[in-house]
C-alpha positions as CSV (number, residue, x, y, z in Angstrom):
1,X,-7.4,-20.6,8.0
2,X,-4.7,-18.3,7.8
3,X,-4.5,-14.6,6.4
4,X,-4.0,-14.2,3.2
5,X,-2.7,-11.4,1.2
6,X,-0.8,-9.7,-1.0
7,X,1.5,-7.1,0.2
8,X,2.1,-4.8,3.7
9,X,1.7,-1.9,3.5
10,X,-2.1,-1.4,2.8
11,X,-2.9,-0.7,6.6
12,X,-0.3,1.6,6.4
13,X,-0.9,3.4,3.4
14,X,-4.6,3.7,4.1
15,X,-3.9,5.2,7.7
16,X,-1.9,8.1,6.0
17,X,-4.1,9.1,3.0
18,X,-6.5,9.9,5.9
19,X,-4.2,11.3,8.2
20,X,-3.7,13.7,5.1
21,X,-7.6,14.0,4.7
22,X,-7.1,12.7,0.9
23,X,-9.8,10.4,-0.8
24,X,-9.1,7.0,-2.9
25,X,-9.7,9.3,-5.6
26,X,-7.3,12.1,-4.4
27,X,-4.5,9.9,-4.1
28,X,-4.7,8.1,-6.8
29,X,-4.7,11.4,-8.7
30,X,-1.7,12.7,-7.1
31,X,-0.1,9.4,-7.9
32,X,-0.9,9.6,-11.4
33,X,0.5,13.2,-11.6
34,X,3.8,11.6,-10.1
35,X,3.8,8.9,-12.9
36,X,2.2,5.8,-12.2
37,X,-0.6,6.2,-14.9
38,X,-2.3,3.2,-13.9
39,X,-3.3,4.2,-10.7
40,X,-6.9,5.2,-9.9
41,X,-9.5,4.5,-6.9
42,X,-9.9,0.6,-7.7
43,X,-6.1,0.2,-7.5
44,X,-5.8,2.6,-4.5
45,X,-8.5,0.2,-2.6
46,X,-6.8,-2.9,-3.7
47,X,-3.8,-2.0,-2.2
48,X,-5.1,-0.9,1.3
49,X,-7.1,-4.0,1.2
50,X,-4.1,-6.0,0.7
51,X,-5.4,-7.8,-2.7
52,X,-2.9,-6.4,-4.7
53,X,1.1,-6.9,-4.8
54,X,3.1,-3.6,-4.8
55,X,6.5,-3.4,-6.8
56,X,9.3,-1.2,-5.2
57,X,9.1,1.4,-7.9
58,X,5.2,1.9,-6.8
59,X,5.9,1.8,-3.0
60,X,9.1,5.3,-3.8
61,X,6.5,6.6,-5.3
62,X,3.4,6.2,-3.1
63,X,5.5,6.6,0.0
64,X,6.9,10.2,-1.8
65,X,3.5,11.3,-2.5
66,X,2.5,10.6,0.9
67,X,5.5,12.6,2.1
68,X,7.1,9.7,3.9
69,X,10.4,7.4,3.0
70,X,9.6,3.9,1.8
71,X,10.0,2.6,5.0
72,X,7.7,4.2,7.2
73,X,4.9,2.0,4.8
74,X,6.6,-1.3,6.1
75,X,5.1,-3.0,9.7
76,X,7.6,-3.3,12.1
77,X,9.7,-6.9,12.6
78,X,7.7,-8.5,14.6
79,X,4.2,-7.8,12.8
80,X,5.8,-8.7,10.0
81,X,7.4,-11.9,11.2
82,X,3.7,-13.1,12.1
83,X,2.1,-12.2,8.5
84,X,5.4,-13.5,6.6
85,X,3.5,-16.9,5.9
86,X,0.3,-15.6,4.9
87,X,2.5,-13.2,2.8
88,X,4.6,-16.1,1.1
89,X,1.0,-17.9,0.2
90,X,-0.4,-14.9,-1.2
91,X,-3.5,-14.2,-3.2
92,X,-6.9,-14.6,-2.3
């Protein structure tokens, strides 16, 4: 059975919140602080685990709080190419 999930950029996301040495917890904090009021550990998690859909306002924001642009979160072309189905079929 295929992969399924919801968006790209978890892998990536996670990778750099501990490149940065910063918890679930942490970031979500520091996300909050730069206005998405929802966020906290659960969300943080869902995202690196793929499970949850992020909207472009959300990625600006996550990607400026990590200190990266928006498209330094995305895979590359070809890994992308190769989850684009599983993408399209989404949730779990």
């Amino acid at each position: 059975m295929p992969r399924r999930f919801r968006n790209a950029v978890g892998p990536t996301v996670r990778l750099l919140r501990i490149e940065k040495g910063l918890t679930q917890d942490q970031l979500a904090a520091r996300l909050v602080l730069a206005g998405l009021v929802n966020a906290d550990r659960v969300w943080v998690a869902k995202i690196e685990s793929q499970i949850r859909n992020v909207f472009d306002f959300e990625l600006a924001v996550i990607a400026a709080v990590l200190g990266v642009t928006a498209d330094k979160l995305l895979p590359g072309g070809k890994e992308l190419k190769g989850d684009l189905q599983a993408l399209q079929n989404g949730g779990r």
